[in-house]
C-alpha positions as a Markdown table, in Angstrom:
| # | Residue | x | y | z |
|---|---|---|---|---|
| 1 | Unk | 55.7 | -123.1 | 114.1 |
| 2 | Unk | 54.8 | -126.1 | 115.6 |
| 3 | Unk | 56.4 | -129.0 | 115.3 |
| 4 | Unk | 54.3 | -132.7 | 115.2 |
| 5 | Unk | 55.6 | -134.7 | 118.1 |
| 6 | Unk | 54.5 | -137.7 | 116.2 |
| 7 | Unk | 55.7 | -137.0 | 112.6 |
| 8 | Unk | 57.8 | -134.4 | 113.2 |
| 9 | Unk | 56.0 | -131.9 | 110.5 |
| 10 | Unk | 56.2 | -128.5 | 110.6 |
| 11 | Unk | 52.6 | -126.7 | 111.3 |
| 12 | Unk | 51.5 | -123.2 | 111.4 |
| 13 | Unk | 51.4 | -121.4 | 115.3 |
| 14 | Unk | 47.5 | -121.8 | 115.3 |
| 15 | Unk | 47.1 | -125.6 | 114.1 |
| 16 | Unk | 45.3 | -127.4 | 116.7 |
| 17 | Unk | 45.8 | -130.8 | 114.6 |
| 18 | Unk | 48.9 | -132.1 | 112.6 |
| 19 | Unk | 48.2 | -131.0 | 108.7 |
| 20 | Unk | 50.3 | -134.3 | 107.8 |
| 21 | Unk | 49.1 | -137.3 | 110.7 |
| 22 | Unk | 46.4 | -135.6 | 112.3 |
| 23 | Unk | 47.1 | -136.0 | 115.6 |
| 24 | Unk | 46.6 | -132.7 | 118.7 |
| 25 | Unk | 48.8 | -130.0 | 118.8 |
| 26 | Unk | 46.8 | -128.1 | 121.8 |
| 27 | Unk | 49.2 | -127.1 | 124.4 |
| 28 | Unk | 52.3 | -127.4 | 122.0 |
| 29 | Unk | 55.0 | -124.9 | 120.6 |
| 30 | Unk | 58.4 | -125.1 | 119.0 |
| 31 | Unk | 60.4 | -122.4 | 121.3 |
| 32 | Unk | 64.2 | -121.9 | 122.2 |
| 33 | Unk | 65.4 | -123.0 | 125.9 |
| 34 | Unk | 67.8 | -121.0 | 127.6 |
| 35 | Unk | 70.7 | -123.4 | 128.3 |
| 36 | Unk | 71.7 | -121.8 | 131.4 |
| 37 | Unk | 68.7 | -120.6 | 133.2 |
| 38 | Unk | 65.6 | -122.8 | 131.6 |
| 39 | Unk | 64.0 | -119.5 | 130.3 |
| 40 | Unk | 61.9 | -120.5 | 127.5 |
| 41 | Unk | 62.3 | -118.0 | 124.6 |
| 42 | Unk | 60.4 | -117.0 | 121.0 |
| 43 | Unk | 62.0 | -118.5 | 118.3 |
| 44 | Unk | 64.1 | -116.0 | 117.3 |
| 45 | Unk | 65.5 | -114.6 | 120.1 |
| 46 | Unk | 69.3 | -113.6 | 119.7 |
| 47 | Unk | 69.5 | -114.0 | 123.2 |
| 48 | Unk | 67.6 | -114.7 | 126.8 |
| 49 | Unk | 65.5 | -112.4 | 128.0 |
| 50 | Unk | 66.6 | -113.4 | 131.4 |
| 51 | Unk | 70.3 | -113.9 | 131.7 |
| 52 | Unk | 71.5 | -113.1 | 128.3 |
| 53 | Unk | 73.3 | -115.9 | 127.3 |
| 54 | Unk | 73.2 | -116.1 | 123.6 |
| 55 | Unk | 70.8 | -118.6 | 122.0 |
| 56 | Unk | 71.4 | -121.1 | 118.8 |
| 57 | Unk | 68.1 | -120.9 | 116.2 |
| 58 | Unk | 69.1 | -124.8 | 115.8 |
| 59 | Unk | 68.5 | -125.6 | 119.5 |
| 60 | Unk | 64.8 | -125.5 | 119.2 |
| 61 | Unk | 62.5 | -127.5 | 121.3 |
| 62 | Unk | 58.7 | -129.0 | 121.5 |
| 63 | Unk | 58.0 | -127.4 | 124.9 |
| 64 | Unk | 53.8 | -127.0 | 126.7 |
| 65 | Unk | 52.3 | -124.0 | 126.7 |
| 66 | Unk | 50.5 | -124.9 | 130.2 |
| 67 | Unk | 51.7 | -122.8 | 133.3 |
| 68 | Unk | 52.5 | -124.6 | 136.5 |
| 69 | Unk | 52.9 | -122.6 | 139.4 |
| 70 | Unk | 56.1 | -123.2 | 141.0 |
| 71 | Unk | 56.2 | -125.1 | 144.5 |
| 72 | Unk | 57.0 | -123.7 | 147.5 |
């Protein structure tokens, strides 16, 4: 699910527009975040697919779905 930034409604995975305000989704998806290594996991998970540590459904964050290369 995604979850309006704006209105904070609850849209399906493939909205591209808020079904309650309207406003873009693209690039937008509610997902858990690792709280010890940043990992950024399928809502869902039990636990991250990285380090293990064990994840809480009610920590859920609005995170991008754009890739940016790390720096070196």
């Amino acid at each position: 699910m995604k979850k309006c930034p704006y209105c904070n409604t609850l849209n399906p995975d493939d909205a591209e527009v808020c079904e309650n305000c309207g406003k873009s989704l693209k690039g937008q998806m509610l997902a858990l975040v690792c709280p010890n290594c940043g990992k950024v996991n399928a809502l869902g998970s039990r636990e991250c697919s990285v380090c293990h540590t064990k994840l809480s459904q009610g920590n859920h964050r609005l995170v991008s779905r754009k890739i940016t290369p790390r720096k070196k």
